[in-house]
N, C-alpha and C positions, 0 to 999 in steps of 0.2 A: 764272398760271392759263392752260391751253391754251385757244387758241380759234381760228377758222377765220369767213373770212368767203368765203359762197357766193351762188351766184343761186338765187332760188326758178325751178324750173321748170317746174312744175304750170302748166297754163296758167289755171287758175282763181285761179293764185295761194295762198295760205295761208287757203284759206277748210274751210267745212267737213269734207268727205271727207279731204283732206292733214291738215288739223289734225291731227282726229279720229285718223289712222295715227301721225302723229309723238308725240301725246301720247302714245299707246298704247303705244310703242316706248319713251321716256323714262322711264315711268313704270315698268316693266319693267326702268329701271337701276341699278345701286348707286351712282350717282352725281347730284348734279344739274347739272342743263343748263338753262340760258337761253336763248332769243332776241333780240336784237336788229335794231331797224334805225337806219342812221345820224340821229341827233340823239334819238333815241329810249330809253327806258329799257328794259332785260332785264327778259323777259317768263316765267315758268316756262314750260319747253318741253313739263313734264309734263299742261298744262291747255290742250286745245284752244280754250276761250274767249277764254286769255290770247292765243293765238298769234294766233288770230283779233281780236285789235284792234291787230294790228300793221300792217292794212293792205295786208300784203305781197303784190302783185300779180307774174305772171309777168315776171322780170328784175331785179327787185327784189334787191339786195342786202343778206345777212341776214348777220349776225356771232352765232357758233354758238359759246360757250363754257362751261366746267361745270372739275369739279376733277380729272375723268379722261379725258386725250387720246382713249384709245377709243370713250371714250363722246359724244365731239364729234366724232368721225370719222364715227361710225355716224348719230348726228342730222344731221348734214351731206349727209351721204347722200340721208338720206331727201328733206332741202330741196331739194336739187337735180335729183331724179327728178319727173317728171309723176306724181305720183300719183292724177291725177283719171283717166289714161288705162287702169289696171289695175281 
């Protein structure tokens, strides 16, 4: 199963407005996509609430995997951009 582990960069971290984008995005995919962070269990990446109890603070390293590379390329993406800044 592909997967990708990144830094959150948002500086808010994976809190509301990032969520809220990256669910948006995932759930938009033919695929599903997880979140993770280390010791932690994958979180749907399709439900900003889920994303949102992963704690994940700017730096935070997230491990982003689902059943189709592109589509953990593209959520990756998104982890990695400040989205609180747009």
């Amino acid at each position: 199963m592909p997967s990708k582990t990144v830094t959150v960069g948002s500086s808010v971290g994976l809190h509301a407005r990032p969520a809220a984008i990256i669910a948006e995005a995932a759930a938009d995919l033919d695929s599903d996509v997880t979140l993770s962070v280390d010791g932690g269990d994958p979180v749907d990446a399709g439900s900003a609430l889920m994303i949102m109890t992963l704690g994940a603070e700017k730096g935070t390293q997230v491990t982003v995997e689902g059943d189709d590379q592109a589509a953990v390329d593209q959520i990756a993406a998104l982890v990695e951009k400040d989205l609180d800044a747009e």
